[in-house]
N, C-alpha and C positions, 0 to 999 in steps of 0.2 A: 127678439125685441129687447131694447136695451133702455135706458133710465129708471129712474126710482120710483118705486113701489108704494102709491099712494098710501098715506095714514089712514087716512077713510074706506081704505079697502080692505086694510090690513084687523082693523075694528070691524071693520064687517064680514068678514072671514072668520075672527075669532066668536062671533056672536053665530056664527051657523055650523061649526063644528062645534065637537062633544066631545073635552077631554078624557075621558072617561075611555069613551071607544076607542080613541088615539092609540092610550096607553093599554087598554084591555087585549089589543091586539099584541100586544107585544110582554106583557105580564099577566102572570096571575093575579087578581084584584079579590077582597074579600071583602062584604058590604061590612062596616060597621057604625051604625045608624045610620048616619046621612050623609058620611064621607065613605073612602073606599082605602084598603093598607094592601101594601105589600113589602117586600124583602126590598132595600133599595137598589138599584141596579149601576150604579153608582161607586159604592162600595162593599164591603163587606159585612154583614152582620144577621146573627142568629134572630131575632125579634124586630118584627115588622115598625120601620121606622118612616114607611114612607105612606105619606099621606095623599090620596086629592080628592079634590072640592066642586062637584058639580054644580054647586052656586056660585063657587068664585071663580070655575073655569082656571086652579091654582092647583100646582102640585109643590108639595114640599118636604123633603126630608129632614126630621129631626136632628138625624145622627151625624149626617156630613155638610147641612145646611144646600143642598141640591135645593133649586125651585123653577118656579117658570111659567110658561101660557101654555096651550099644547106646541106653540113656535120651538121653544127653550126647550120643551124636553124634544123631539127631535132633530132639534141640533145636536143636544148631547148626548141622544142615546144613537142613531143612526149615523151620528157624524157628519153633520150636512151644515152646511152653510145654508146665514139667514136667507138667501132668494129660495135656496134649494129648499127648507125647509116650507116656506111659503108656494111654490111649488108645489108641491108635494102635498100640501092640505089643501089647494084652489083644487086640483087633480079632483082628492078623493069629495067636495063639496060641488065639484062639475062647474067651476068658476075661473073665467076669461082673466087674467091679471091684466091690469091697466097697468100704465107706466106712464109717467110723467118726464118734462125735462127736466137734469141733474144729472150729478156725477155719483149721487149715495146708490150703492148693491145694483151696480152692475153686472150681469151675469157675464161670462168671458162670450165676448162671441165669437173666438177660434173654438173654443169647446162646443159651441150651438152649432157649426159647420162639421164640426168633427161628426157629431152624432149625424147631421141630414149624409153625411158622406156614407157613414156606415149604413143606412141605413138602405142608401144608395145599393151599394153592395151587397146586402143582405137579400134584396129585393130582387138582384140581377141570379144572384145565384138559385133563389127558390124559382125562377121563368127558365134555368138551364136545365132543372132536372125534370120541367113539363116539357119544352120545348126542343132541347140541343137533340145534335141527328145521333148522339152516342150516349145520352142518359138514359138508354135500355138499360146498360149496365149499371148503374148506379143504381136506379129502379129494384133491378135482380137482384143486385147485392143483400140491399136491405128485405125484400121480400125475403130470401135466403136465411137472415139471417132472422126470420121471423115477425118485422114489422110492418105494422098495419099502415095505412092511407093517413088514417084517423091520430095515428102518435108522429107520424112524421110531418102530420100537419102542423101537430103541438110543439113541436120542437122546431120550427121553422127549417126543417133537414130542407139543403140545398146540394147543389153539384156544380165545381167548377169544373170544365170543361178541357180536355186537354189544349196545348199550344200555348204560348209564351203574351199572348196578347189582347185574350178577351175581354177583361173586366178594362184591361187597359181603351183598345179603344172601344168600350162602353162608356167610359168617364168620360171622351172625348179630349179635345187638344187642348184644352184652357189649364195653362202654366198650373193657376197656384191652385186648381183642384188636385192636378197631377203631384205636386208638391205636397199635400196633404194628404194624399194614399201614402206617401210614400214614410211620410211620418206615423201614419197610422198602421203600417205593415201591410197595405193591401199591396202597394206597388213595392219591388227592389231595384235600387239604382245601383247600375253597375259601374265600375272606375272609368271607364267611359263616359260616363252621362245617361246611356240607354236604361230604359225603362224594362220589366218585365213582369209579370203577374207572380204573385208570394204563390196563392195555390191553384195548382193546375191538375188536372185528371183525382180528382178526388171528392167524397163526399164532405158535404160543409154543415158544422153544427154553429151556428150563432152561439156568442156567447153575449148574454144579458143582464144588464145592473137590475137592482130591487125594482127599480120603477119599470123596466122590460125595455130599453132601450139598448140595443145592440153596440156591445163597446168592443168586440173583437170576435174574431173566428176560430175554430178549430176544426182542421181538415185530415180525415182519415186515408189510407190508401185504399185500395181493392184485395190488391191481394197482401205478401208478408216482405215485402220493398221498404227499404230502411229512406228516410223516418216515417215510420208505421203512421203515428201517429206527429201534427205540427198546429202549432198555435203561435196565433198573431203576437208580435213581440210586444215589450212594455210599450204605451206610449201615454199621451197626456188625458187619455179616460180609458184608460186599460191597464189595470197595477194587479199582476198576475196572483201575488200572495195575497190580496184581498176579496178577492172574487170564488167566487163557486157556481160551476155548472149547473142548470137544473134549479138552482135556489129561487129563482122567480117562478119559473112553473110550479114545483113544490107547495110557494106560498099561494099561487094563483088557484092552484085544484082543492087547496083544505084552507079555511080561514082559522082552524082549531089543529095547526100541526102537535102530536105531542112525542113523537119520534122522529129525525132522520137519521138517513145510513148512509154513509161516506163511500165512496167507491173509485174505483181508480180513473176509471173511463168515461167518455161518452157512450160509446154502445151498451155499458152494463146500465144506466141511467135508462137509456132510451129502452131496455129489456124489461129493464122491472117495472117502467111505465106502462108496462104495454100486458104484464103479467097482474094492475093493478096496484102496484108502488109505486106510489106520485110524489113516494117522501125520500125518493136518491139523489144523491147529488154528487158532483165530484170535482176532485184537486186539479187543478188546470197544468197536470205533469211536476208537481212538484209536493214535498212533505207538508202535513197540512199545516198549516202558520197559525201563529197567535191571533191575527187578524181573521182570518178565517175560521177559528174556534169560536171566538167573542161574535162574530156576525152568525155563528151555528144556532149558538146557548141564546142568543137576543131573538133566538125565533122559536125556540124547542128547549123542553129541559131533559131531553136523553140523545144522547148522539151513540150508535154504534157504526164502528170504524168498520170497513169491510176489508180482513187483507189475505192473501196468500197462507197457505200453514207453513210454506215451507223457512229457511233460514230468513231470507230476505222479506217475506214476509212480516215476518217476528219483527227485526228489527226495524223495519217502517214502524210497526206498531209503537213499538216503543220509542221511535222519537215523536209519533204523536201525543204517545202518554208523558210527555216532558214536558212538549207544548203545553198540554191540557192542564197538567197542574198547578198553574198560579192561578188557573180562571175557573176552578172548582171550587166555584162557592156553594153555599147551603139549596138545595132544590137543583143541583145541576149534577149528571150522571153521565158517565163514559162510559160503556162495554164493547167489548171484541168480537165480531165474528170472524173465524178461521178457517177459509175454505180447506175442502179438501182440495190433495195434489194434484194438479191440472185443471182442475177446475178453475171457474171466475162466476160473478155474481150471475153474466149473462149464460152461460152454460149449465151451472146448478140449477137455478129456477127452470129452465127447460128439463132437464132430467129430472126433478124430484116434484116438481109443481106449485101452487102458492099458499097454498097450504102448510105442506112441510117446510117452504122457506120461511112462512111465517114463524113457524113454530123456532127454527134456527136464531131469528133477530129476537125474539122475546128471550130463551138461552143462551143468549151469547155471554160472554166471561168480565163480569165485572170487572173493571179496571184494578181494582184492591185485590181482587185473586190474582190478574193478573203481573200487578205490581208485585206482592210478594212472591210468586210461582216463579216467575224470571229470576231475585235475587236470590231465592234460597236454593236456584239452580248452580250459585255458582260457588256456594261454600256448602260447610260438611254442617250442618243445624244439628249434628249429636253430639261436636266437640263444643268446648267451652271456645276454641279461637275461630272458630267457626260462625260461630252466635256472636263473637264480639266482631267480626267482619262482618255480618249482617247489619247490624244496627250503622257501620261507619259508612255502607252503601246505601243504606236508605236517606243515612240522615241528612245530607244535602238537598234531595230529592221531598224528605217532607215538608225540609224550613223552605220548599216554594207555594206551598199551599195554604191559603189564607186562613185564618181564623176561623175556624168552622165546627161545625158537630162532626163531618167528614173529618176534620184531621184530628179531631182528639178520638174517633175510633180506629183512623188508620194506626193511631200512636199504641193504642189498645193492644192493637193486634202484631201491631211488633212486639209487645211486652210480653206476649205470650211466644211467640215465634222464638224471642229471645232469653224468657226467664230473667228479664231484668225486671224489679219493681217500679211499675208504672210513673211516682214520684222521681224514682233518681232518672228512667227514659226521658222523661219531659223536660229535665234540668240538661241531660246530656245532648238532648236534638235543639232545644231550642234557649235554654240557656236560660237567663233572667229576663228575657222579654217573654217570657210564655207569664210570669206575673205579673201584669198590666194593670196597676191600680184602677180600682173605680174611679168615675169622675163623680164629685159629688156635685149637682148642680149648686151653684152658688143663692145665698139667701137673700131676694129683693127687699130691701125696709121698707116698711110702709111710708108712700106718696114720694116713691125712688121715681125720677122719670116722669112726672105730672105735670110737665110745664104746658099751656093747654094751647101750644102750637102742635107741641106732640100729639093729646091728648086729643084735636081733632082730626091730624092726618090720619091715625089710627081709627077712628072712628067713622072715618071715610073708605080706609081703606074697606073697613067690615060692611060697610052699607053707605055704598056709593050714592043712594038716592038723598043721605040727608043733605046734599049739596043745595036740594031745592028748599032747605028752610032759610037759606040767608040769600040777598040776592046783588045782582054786580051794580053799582063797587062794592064793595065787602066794609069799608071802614077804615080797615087796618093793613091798606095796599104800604104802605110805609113805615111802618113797625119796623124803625132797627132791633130784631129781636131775631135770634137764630130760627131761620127753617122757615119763617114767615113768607118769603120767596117761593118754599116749593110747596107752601100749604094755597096762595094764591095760584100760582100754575093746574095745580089740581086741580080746584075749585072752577078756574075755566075753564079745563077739560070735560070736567064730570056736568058743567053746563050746557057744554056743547054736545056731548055724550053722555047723558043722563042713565044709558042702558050698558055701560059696560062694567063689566066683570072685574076683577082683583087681576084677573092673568091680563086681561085686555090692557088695563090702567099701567100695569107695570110695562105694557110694551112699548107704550109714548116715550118710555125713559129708557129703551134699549140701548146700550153702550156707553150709558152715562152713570156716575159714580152715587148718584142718588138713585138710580134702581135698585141696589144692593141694600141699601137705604131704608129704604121703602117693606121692600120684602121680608127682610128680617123684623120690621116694624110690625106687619101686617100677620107673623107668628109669634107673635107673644101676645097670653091670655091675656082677655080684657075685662075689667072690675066691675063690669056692671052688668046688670042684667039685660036681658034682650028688650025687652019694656020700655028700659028705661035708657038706649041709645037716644033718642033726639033729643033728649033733656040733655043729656051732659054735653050733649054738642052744642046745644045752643048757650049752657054753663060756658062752653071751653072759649067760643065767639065772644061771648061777654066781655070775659076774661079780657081777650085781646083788644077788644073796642076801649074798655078801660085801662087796659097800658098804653094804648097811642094816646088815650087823652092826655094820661101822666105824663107822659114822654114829649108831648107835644107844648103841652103846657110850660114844663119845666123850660123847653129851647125857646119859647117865645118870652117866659121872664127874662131869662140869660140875656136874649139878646137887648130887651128892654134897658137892663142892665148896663148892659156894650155902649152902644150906640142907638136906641130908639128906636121903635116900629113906627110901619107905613099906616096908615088908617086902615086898611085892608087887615094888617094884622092885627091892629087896636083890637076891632070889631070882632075877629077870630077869637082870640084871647077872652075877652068878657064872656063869648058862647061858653069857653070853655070852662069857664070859671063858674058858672050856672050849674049847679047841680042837677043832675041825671038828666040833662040838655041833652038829647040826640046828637049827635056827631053828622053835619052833612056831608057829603060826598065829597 
């Protein structure tokens, strides 16, 4: 469905979800009174900077100025676009989006066919492994390899079918459906023009975005037939370094993940499920990416990598441990588990059981053991040039990790590894930005900022309902005086929606340069008590009703002056001239 996404829906959306819960799902939240802190996610820093407001339905970070609806933060914490993000809260609220006619937040609708195509296909493959005359096998495979009914339901396990032309003509002859498999990696076009099915005689894993919607496949073999393992190429909703297997199921079985474990495969995913670990997931054949890190750590604060012991094992790991290090912020933990030789996740947990595997992910090897174990493997740590090649190998590898309690004890621990004194290590890894002045905040003078256009939009913004003590017109529609304009705007909004929130109110102004405005307005302490808001607001109106008088007065002598008024303004003027005369409309 295509056009824009009514305001009135948008206001009524935000007034039936609960920031709180948005963000709880995806942070740790800590009550403090009547708001809730946490670490910002956003950026870096040791002391809780980020704030929200389940009255004002407002989140805000002090430290990097981050804020928003529950809209805004996930747009920027999930990376969604405004439909998608609104999407995504009508989803979790069980609400139909309306649309209007317009051209504003259109969702694409090649991407709205992409997904019905996929899903097309996903649908066709799970009817071939109940129904095709040679899904015995596929069936056996998986029993074989120990799964149940019950996880291959969970995983939507399907089977494409041997021969070059099932899904093909399942999709049937319409051009530009055909033309969209083919984009999507279901069909391949040969130099010819002829069509053929990407995967044939093989068992089929859906692969699924956060919302569970199937954006691509990945097809195993039976037996050890190179390529063992094949997945759907990139296309325009399947970007392979951002995605992880299993990551929606994961989030679908625990709403409180606080572990997962990386793994290479599908079937080790589909083993540990089935042994009880709902929290695996894996690399969609490739090293695990920055992108896929950041979408780990945004749902869990401990990832352990699962990989091989042998050589090649190692060095996957450590280019995950590369990856990992810019995005080790404070509360987020990397460790290693190593399998034994020949083994793999789905093989050990059958031999050893869930128990002892459990006990293996809780022991896996700190990324900080593991960081230093790998370099001091490759100098002599008893010479002196030994120790001073240690510190030149590490030292590029620490200036990637941000400001943290982590890297002033990784720096720790080189100090000792090294026998360098902690002072000159910290000069030599990070130089003269490791001393990063305080900021000191700057000092407001008193009645800095009080001009009382300010002084009521602020006071609206805290308590949207004192809209109702003045009523439309306002008086002071005409006030050439800055801001007047967007204090009128409000004031009909907050009329018309008397019930919305600070996150609500900022949404009317999304993509306009007085939202920034507004929000930054709406974080800075206010001078008055809580008591005593509707006095100052009806002060700060005052205020304004008597500059349009001034102001109006003065242009109507002026012009007296000029060239003479109409009767109409004669009569204006003398009102005005009337002391504390009401101002009519």
């Amino acid at each position: 469905m295509t056009g824009r996404i009514p305001q009135t829906f948008i206001d009524d959306l935000l007034n039936r979800v609960d920031i709180v819960q948005v963000i709880e799902s995806r942070l740790d939240l800590k009550k403090t009174g009547r708001e809730y802190q946490a670490c910002c996610p956003f950026h870096n820093e040791k002391t809780p900077s980020f704030t929200i407001s389940p009255v004002k339905q407002f989140y805000h970070c002090f430290g990097c100025g981050a804020h928003g609806s529950a809209i805004g933060f996930l747009m920027d914490y999930e990376n969604l676009e405004f439909p998608e993000a609104i999407e995504e809260l009508a989803h979790s609220a069980g609400l139909e989006i309306p649309r209007e006619a317009g051209s504003d937040f259109r969702p694409d609708p090649r991407k709205e066919d992409h997904y019905s195509l996929l899903q097309r296909a996903d649908q066709f493959y799970r009817a071939q492994l109940r129904e095709h005359a040679q899904a015995a096998k596929a069936v056996d495979y998986l029993k074989q390899r120990g799964l149940s009914g019950e996880i291959a339901a969970t995983f939507s396990v399907g089977y494409a079918p041997p021969g070059w032309d099932s899904l093909l003509r399942h999709l049937g002859s319409d051009t530009e459906t055909r033309n969209a498999a083919v984009e999507l990696g279901l069909l391949v076009r040969k130099d010819d023009g002829r069509l053929y099915d990407r995967f044939r005689d093989r068992v089929i894993f859906p692969i699924r975005d956060r919302r569970g919607r199937t954006i691509g496949f990945g097809g195993r073999v039976f037996g050890d037939e190179k390529p063992k393992y094949m997945n759907s190429p990139e296309s325009p909703v399947f970007h392979k370094g951002q995605e992880l297997y299993g990551l929606y199921e994961a989030r679908k079985a625990s709403q409180k993940l606080e572990r997962l474990l990386v793994v290479e495969g599908y079937m080790d995913v589909l083993a540990l499920a089935q042994f009880g670990f709902s929290n695996a997931v894996a690399t969609l054949g490739t090293a695990t990416t920055p992108e896929q890190l950041e979408r780990l750590y945004r749902t869990v604060p401990e990832v352990v990598f699962c990989f091989d012991g042998d050589n090649a094992g190692r060095r996957a790991a450590w280019r995950a441990l590369e990856n990992a290090l810019p995005i080790l912020r404070d509360g987020r933990e990397a460790r290693f588990l190593f399998l034994p030789e020949g083994e793999d996740p789905d093989s050990l947990v059958r031999d050893i059981g869930r128990e002892a595997f459990q006990k293996k992910t809780v022991d896996s090897v700190p990324l900080s053991r593991f960081f230093y174990a790998s370099l001091s493997q490759q100098v002599d740590t008893n010479s002196v040039d030994g120790r001073a090649r240690l510190v030149e190998l590490a030292r590029p590898l620490l200036q990637k990790l941000p400001d943290s309690v982590f890297r002033d004890l990784m720096l720790e621990q080189l100090s000792q590894d090294s026998g360098l004194n902690l002072k000159q290590l910290r000069s030599r890894v990070f130089g003269n930005a490791a001393a990063v002045p305080q900021h000191t905040p700057r000092q407001r003078t008193p009645g800095e900022n009080r001009s009382p256009v300010r002084v009521a939009i602020r006071l609206l913004l805290e308590q949207p309902e004192l809209s109702g003590q003045i009523q439309s017109p306002c008086g002071f529609e005409d006030l050439e005086l800055a801001g007047t304009g967007l204090l009128v705007e409000l004031l009909e909004i907050l009329w018309q929606h008397p019930h919305l929130s600070l996150g609500g109110i900022l949404e009317h102004w999304r993509g306009r340069p007085e939202e920034k405005h507004l929000a930054r307005l709406a974080t800075q302490p206010l001078e008055v008590p809580a008591d005593g808001l509707a006095e100052e607001f009806l002060g700060a109106t005052q205020r304004l009703l008597e500059q349009r008088t001034l102001q109006r007065t003065e242009h109507l002598l002026s012009r007296e002056r000029d060239r003479g008024l109409t009767e109409t303004e004669k009569t204006e003027l003398k009102q005005l001239l009337v002391p504390h005369q009401p101002i009519s409309g």
